[in-house]
Backbone and ligand atoms as CSV (ligand in chain L), in Angstrom:
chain,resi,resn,atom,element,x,y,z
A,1,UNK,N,N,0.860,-1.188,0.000
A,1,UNK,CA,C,0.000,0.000,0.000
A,1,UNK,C,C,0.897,1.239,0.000
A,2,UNK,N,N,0.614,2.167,-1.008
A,2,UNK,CA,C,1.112,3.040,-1.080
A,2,UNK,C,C,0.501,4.878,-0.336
A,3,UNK,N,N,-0.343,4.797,-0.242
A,3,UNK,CA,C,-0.958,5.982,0.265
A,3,UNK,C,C,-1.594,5.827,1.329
A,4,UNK,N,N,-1.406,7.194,2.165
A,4,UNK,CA,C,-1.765,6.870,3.415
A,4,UNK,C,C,-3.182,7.756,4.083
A,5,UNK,N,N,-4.057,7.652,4.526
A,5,UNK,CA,C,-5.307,7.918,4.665
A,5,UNK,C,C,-5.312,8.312,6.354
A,6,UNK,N,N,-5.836,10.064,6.230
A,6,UNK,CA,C,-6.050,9.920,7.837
A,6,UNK,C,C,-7.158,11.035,7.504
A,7,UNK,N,N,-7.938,11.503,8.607
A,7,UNK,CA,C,-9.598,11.890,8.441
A,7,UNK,C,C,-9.053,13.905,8.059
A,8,UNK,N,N,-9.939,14.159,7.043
A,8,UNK,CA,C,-9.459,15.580,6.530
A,8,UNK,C,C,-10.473,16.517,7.238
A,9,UNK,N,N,-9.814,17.643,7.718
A,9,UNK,CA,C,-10.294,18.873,8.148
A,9,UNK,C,C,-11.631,19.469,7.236
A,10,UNK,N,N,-12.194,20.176,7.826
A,10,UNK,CA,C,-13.336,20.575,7.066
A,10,UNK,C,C,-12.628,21.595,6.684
A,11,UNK,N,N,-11.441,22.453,6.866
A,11,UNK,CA,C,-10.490,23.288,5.649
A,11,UNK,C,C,-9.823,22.493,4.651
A,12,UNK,N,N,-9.525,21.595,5.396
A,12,UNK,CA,C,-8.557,20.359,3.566
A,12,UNK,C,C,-9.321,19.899,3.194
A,13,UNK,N,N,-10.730,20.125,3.332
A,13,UNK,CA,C,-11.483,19.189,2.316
A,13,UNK,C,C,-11.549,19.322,1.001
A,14,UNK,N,N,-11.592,20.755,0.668
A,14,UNK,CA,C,-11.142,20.920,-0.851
A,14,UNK,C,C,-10.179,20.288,-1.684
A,15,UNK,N,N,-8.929,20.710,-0.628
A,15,UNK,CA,C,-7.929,20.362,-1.854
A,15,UNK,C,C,-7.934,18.919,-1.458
A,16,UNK,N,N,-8.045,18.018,-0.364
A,16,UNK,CA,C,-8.238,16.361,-0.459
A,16,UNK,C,C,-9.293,15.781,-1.325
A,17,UNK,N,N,-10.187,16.560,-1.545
A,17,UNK,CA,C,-10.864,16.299,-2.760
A,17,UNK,C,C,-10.306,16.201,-3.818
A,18,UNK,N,N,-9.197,17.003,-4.247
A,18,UNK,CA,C,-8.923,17.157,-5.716
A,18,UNK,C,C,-7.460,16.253,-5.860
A,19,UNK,N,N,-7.339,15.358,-4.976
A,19,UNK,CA,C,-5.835,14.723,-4.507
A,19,UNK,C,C,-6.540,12.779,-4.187
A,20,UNK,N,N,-7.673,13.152,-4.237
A,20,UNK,CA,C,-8.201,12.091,-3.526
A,20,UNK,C,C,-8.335,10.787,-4.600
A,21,UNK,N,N,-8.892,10.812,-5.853
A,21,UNK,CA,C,-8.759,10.288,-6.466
A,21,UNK,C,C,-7.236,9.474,-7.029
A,22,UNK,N,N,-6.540,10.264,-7.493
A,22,UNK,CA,C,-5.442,9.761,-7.369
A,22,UNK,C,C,-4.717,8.535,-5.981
A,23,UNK,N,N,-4.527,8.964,-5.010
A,23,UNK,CA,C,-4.725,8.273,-4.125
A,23,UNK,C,C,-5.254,6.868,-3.847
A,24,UNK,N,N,-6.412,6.982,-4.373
A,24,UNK,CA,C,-7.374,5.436,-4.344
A,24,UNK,C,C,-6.680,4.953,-5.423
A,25,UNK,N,N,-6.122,5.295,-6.296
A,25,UNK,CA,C,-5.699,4.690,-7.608
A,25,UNK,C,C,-4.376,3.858,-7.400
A,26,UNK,N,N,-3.357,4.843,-6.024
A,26,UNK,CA,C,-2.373,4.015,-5.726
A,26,UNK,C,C,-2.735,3.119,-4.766
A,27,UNK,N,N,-3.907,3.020,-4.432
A,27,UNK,CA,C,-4.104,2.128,-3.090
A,27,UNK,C,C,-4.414,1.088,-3.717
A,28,UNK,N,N,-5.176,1.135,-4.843
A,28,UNK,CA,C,-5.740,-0.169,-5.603
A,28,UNK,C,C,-4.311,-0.329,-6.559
A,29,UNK,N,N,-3.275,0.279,-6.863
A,29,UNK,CA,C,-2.252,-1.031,-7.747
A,29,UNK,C,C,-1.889,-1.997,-7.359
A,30,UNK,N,N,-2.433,-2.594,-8.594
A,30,UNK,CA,C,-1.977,-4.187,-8.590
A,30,UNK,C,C,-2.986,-4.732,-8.292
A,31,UNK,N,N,-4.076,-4.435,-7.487
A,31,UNK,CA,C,-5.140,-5.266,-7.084
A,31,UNK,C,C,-5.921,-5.817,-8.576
A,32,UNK,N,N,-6.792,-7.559,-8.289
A,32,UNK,CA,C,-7.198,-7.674,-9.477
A,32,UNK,C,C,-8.760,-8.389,-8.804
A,33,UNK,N,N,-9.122,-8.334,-7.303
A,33,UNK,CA,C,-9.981,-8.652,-6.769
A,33,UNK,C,C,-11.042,-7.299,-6.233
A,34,UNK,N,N,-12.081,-7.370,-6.427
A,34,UNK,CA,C,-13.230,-6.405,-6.839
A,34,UNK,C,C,-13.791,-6.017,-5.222
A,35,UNK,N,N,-13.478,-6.971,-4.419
A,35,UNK,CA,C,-14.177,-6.965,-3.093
A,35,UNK,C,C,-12.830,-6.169,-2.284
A,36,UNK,N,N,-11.731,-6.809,-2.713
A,36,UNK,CA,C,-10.739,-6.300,-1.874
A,36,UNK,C,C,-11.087,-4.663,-1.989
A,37,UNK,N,N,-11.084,-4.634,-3.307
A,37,UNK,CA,C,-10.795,-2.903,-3.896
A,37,UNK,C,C,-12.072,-2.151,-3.178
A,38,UNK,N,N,-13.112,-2.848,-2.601
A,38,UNK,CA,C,-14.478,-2.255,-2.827
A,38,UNK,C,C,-13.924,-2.077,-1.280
A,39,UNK,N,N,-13.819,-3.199,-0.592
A,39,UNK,CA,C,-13.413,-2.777,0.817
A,39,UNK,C,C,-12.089,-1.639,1.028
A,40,UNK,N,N,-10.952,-1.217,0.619
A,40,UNK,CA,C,-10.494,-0.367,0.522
A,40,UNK,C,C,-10.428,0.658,0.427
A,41,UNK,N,N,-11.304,0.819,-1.381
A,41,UNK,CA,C,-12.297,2.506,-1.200
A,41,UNK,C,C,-12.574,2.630,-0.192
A,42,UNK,N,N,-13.925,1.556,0.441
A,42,UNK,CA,C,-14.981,2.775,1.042
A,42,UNK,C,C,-14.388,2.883,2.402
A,43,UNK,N,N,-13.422,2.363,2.750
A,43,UNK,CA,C,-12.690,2.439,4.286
A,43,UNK,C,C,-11.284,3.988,3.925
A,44,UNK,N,N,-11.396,3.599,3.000
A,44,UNK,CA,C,-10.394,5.333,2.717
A,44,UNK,C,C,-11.386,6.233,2.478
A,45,UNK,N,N,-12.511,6.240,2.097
A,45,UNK,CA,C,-13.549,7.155,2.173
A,45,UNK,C,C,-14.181,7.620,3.267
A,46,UNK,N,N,-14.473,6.306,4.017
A,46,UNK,CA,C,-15.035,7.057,5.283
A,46,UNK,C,C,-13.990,7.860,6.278
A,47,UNK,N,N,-12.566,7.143,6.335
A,47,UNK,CA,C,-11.668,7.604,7.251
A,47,UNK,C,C,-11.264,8.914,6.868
A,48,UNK,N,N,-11.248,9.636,5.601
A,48,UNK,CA,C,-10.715,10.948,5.374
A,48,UNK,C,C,-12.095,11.817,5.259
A,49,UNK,N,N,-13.659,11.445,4.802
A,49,UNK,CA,C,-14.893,11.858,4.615
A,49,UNK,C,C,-15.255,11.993,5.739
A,50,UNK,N,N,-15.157,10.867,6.648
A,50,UNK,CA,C,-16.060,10.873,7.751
A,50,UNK,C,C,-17.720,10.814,7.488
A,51,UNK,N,N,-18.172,10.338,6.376
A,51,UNK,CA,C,-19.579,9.803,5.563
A,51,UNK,C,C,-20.677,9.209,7.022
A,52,UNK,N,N,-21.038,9.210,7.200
A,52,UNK,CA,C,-22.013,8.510,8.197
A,52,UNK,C,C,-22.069,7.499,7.936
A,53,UNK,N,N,-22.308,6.943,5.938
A,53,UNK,CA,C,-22.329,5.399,5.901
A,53,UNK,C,C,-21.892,5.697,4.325
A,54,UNK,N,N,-20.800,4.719,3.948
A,54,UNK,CA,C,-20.085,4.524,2.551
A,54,UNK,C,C,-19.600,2.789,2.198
A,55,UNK,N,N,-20.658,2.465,1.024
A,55,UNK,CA,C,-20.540,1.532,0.878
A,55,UNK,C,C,-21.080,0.520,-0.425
A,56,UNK,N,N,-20.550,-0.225,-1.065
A,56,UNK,CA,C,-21.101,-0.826,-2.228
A,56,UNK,C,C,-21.892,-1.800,-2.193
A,57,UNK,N,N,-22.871,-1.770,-3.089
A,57,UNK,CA,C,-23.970,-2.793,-3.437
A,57,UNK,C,C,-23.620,-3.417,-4.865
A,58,UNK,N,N,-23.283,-5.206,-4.859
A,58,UNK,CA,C,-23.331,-5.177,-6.088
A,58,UNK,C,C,-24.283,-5.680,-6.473
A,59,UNK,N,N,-24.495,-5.722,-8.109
A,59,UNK,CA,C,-25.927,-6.601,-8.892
A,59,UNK,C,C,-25.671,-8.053,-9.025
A,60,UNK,N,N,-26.215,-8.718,-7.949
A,60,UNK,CA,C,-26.472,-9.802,-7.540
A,60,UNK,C,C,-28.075,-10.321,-8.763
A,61,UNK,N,N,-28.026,-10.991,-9.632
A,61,UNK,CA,C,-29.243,-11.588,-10.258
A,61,UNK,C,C,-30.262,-10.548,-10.292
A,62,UNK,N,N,-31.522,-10.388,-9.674
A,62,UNK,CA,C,-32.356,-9.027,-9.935
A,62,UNK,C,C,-32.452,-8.535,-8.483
A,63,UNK,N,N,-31.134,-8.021,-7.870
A,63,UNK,CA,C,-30.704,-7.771,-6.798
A,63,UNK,C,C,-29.744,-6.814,-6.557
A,64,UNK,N,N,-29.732,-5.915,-5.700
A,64,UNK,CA,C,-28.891,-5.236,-5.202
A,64,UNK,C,C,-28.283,-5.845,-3.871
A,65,UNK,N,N,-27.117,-6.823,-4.026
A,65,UNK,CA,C,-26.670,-7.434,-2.555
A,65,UNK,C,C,-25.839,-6.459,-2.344
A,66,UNK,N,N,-25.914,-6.614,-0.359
A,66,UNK,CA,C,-24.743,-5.875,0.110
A,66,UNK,C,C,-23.465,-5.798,0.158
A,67,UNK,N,N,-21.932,-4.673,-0.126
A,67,UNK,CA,C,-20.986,-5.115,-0.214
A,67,UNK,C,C,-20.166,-4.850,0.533
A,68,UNK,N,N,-18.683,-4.604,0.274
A,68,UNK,CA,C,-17.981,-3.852,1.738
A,68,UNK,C,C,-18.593,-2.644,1.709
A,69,UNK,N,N,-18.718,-2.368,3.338
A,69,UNK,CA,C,-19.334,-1.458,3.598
A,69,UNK,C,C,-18.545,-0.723,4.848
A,70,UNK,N,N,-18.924,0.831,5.476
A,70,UNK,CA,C,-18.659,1.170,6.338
A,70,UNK,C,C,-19.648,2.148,7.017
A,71,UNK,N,N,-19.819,1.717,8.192
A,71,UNK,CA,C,-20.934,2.633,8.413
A,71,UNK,C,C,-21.804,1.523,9.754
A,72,UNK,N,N,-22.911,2.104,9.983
A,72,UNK,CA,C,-24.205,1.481,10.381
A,72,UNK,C,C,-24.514,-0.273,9.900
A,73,UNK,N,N,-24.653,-1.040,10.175
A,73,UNK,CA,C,-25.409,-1.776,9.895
A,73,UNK,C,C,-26.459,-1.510,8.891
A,74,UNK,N,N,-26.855,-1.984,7.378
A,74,UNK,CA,C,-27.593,-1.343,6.419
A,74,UNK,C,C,-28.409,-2.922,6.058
A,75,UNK,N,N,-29.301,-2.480,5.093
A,75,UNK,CA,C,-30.021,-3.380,4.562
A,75,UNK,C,C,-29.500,-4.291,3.459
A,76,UNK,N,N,-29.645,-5.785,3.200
A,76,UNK,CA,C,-28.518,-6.353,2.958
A,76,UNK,C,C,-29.099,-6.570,1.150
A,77,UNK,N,N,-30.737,-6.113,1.361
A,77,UNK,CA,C,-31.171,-6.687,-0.377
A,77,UNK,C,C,-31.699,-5.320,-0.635
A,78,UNK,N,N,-31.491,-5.103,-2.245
A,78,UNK,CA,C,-32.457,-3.957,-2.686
A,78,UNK,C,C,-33.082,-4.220,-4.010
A,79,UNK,N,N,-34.274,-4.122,-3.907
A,79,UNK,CA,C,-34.848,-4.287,-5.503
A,79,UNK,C,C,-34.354,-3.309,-6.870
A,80,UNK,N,N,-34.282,-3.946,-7.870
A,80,UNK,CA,C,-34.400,-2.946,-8.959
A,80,UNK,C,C,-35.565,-1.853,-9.220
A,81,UNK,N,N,-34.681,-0.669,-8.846
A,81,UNK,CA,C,-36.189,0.307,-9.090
A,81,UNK,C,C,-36.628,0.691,-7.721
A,82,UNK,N,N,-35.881,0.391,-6.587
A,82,UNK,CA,C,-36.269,0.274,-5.140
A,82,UNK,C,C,-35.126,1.514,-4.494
A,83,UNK,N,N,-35.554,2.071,-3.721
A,83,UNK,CA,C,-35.123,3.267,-3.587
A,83,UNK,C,C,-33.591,3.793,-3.941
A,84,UNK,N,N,-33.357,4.473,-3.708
A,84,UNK,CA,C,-32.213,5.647,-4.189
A,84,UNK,C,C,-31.047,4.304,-5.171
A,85,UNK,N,N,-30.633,3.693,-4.185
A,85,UNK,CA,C,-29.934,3.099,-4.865
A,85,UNK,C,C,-30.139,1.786,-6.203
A,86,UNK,N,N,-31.560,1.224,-5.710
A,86,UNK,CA,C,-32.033,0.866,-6.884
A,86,UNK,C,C,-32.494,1.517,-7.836
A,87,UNK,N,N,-33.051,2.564,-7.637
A,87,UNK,CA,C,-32.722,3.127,-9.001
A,87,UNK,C,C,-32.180,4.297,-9.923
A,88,UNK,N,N,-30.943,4.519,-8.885
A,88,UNK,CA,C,-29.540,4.563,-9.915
A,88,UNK,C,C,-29.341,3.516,-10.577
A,89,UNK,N,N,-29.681,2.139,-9.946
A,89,UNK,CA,C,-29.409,0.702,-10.962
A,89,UNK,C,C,-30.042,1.027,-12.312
A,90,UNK,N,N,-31.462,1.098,-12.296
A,90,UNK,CA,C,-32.275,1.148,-12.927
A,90,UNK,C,C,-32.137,2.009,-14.148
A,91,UNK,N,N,-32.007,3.641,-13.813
A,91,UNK,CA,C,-31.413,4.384,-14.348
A,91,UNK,C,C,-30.163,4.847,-14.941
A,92,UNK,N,N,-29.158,3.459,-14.544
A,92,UNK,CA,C,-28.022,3.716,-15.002
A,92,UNK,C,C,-27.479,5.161,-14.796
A,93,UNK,N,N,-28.358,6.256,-13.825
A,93,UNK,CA,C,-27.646,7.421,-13.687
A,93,UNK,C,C,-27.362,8.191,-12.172
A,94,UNK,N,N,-26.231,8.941,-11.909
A,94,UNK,CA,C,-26.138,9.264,-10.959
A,94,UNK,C,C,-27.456,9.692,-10.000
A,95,UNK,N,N,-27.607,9.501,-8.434
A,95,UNK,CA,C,-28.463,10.224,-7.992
A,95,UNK,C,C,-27.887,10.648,-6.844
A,96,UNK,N,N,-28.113,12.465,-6.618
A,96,UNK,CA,C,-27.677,12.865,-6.068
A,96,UNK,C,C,-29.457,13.716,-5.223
A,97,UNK,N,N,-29.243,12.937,-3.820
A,97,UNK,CA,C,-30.626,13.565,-3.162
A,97,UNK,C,C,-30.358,14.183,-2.365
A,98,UNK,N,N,-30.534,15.738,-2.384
A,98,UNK,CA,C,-30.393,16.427,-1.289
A,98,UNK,C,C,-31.181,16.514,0.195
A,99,UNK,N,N,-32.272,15.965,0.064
A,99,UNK,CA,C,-32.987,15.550,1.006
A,99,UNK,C,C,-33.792,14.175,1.155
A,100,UNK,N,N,-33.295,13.172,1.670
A,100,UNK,CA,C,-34.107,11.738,1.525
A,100,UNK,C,C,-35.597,12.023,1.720
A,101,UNK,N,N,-35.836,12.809,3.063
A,101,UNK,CA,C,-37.060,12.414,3.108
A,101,UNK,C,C,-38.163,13.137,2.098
A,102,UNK,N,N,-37.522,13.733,0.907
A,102,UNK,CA,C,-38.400,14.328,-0.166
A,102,UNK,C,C,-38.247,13.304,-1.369
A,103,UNK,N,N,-37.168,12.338,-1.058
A,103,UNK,CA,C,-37.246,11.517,-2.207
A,103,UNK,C,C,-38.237,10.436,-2.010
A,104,UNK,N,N,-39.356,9.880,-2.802
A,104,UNK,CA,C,-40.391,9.294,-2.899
A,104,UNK,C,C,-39.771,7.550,-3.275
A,105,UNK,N,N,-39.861,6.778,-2.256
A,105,UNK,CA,C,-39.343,5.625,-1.949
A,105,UNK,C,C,-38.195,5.250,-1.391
A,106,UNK,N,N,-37.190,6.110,-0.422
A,106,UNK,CA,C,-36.025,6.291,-0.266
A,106,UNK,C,C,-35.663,5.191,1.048
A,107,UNK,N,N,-35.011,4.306,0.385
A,107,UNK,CA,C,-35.044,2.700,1.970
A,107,UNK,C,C,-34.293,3.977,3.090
A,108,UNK,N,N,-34.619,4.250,4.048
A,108,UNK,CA,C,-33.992,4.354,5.132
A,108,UNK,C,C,-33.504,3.518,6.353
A,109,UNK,N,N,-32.327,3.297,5.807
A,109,UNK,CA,C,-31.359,1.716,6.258
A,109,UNK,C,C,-30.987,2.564,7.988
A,110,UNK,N,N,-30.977,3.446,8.118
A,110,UNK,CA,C,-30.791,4.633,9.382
A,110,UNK,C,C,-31.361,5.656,9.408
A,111,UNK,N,N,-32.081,5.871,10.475
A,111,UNK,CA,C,-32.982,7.018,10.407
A,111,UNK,C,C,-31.830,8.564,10.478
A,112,UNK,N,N,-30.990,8.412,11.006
A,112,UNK,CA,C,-29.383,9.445,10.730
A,112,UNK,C,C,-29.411,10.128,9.530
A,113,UNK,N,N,-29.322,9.074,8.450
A,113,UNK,CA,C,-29.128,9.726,6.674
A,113,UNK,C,C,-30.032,10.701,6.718
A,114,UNK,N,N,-29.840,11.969,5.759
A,114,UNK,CA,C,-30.432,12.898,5.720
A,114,UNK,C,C,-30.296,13.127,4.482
A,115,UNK,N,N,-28.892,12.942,3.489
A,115,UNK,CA,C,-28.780,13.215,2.302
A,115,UNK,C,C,-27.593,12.054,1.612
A,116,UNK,N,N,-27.814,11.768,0.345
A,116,UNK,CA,C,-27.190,10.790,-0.247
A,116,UNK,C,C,-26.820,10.722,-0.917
A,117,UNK,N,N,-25.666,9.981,-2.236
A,117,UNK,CA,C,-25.447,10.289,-2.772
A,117,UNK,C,C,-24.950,8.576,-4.435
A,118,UNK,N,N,-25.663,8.233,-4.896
A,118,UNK,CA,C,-25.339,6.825,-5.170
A,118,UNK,C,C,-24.703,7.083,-6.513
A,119,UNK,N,N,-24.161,6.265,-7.123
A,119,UNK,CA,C,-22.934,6.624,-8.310
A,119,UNK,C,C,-22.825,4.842,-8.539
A,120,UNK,N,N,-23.423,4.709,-10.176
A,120,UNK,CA,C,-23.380,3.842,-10.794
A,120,UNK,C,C,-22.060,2.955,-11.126
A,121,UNK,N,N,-21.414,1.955,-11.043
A,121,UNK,CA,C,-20.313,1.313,-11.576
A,121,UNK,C,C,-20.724,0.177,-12.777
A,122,UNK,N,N,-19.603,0.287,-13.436
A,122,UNK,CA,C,-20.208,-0.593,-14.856
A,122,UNK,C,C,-19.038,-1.674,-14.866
A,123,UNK,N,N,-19.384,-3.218,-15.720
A,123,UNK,CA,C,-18.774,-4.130,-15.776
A,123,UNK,C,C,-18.123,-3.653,-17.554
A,124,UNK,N,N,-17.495,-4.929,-18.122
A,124,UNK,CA,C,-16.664,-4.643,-19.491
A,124,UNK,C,C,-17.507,-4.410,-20.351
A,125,UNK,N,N,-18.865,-4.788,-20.216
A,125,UNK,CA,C,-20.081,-4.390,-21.156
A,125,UNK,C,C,-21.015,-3.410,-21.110
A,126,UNK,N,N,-20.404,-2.951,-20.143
A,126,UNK,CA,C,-21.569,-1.500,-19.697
A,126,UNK,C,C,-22.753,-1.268,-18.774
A,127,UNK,N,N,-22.459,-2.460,-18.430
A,127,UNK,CA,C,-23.735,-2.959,-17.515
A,127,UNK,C,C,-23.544,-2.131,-16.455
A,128,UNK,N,N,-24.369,-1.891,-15.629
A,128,UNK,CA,C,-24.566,-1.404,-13.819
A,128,UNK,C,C,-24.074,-3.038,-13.315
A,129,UNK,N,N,-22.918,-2.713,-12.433
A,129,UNK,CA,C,-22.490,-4.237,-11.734
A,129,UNK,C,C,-22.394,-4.000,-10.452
A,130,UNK,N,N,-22.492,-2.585,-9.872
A,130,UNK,CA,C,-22.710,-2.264,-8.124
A,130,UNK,C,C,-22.922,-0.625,-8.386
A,131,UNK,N,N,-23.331,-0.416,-7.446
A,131,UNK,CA,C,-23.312,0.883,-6.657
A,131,UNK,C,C,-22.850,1.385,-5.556
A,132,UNK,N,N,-22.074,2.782,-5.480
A,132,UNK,CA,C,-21.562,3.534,-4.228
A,132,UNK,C,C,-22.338,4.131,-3.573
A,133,UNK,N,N,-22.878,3.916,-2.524
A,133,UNK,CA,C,-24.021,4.875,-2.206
A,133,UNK,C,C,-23.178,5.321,-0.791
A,134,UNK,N,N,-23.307,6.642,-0.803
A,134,UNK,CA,C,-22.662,7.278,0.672
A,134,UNK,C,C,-24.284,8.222,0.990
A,135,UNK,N,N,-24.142,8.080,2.656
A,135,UNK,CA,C,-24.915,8.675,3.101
A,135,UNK,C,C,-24.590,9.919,4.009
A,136,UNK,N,N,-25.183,10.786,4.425
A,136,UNK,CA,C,-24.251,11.760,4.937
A,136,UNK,C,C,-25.690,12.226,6.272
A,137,UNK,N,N,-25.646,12.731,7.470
A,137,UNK,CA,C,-26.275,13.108,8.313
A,137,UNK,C,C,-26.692,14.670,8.335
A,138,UNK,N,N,-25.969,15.162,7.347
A,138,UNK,CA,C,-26.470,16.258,6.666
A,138,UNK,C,C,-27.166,16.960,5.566
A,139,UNK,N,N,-28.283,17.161,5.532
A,139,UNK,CA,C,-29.113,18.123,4.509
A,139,UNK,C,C,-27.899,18.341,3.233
A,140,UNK,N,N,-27.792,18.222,2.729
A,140,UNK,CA,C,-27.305,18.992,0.640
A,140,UNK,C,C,-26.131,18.791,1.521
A,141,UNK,N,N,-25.424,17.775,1.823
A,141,UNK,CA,C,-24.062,17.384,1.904
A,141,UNK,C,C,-23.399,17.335,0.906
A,142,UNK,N,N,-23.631,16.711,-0.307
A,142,UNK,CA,C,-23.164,16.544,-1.521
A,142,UNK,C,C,-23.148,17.260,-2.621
A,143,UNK,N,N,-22.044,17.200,-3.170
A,143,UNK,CA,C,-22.343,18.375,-4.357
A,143,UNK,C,C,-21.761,18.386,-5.370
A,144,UNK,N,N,-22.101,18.757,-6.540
A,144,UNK,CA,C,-21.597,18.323,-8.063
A,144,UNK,C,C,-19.885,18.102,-8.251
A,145,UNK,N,N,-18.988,18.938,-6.921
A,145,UNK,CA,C,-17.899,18.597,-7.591
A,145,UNK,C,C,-17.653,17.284,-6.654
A,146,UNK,N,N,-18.455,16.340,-5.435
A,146,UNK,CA,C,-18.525,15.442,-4.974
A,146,UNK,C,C,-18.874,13.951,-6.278
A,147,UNK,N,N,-19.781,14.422,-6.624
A,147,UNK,CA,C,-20.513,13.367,-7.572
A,147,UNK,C,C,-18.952,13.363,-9.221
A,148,UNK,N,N,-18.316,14.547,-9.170
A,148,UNK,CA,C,-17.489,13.787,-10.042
A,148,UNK,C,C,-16.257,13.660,-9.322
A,149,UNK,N,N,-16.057,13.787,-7.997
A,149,UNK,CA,C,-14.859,13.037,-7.789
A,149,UNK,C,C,-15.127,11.427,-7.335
A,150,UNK,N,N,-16.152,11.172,-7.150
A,150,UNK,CA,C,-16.744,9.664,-6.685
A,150,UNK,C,C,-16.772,9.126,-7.416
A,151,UNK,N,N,-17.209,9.486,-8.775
A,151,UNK,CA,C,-17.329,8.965,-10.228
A,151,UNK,C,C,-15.777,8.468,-10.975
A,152,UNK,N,N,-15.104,9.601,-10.229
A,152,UNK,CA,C,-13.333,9.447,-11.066
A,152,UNK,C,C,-12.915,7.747,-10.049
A,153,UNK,N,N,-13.460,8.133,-8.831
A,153,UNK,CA,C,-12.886,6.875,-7.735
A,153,UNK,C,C,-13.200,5.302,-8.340
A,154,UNK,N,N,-14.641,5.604,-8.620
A,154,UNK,CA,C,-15.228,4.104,-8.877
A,154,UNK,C,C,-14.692,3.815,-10.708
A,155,UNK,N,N,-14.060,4.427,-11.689
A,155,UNK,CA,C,-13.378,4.379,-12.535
A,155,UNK,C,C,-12.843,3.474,-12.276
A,156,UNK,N,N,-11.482,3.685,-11.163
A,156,UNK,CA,C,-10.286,2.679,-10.865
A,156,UNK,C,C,-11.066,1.808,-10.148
A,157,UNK,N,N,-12.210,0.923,-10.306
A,157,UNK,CA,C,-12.877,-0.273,-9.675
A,157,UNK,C,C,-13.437,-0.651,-10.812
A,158,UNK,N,N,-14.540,-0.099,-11.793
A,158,UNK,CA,C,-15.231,-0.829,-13.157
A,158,UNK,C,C,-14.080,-1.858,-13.798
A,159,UNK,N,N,-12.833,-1.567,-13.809
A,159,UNK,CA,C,-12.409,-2.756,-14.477
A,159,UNK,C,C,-12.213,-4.306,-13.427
A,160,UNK,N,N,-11.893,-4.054,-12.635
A,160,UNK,CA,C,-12.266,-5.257,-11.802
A,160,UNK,C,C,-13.772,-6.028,-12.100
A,161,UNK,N,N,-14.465,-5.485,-12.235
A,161,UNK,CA,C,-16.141,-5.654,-12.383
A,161,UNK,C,C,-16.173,-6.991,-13.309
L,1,SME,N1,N,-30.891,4.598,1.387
L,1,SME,C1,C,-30.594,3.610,0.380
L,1,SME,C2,C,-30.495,2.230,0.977
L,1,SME,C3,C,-29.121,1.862,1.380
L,1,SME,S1,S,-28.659,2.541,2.857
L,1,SME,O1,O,-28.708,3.978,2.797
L,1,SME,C4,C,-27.160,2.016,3.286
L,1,SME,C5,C,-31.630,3.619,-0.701
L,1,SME,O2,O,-32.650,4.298,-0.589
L,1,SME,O3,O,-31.436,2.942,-1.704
């Protein structure tokens, strides 16, 4: 392991944002196992984020199973089309909810989450093969330059997929 992960100031959060990606990229060389990598991210995510809950779901048959995770105790199945994170599946597109309880079907795996943020991963064919879903205990936690640095992260994981 090459990079080293310790929890960022709410002043370094900027620029650990823009450093962060890179980072996960040296943490995953060489890796060629999908779970290892998945457990890695989201444990360098939560430890420098401090996320309330960060963690992957992959597409298990017509399933969202649970993956490494960090956080709360969460729900271990999700339907296609079944809240936030099913359907980013569904939609194949980012969802970024600034408020759960305005989103209309939203699983609340912890009554804590307040805002979320799920980000599609694709296998060699393009498929949806898991999802990142981070949850945050704050209202509009997340924000567009969040959703593309999460997006750059789970990059260095789709080829494992
Ligand atoms: N809130 C998610 C379920 C997963 S937990 O947040 C860990 C959803 O609505 O899909």
């Amino acid at each position: 392991m090459t990079a080293h992960f310790e929890p960022a100031s709410t002043t370094d959060r900027v620029a650990l944002r823009q450093a962060f990606p890179a980072q996960v990229k040296a943490l995953l060389e060489g890796e060629t196992d999908a779970i290892a990598a998945m457990a890695n991210t989201c444990a360098a995510i939560h430890t420098v984020f401090g996320w309330h809950w960060v963690g992957f779901y992959r597409v298990v048959g017509n399933e969202l199973v649970l993956g490494p995770f960090q956080g709360p105790v969460a729900c271990t199945r999700i339907g296609k089309g079944r809240g936030v994170c099913g359907i980013a599946w569904e939609q194949d597109r980012v969802q970024r909810v600034p408020d759960v309880e305005l989103f209309p079907g939203h699983i609340a795996c912890s009554a804590l989450s307040r805002s979320e943020l799920v980000i599609p991963l694709h296998d060699r064919h393009g498929h949806v093969a898991a999802v990142l879903d981070l949850d945050s205990v704050d209202v509009d936690a997340f924000t567009e330059e969040d959703v593309d640095m999460y997006t750059a992260v789970c990059r260095y994981i789709e080829p494992l997929l």
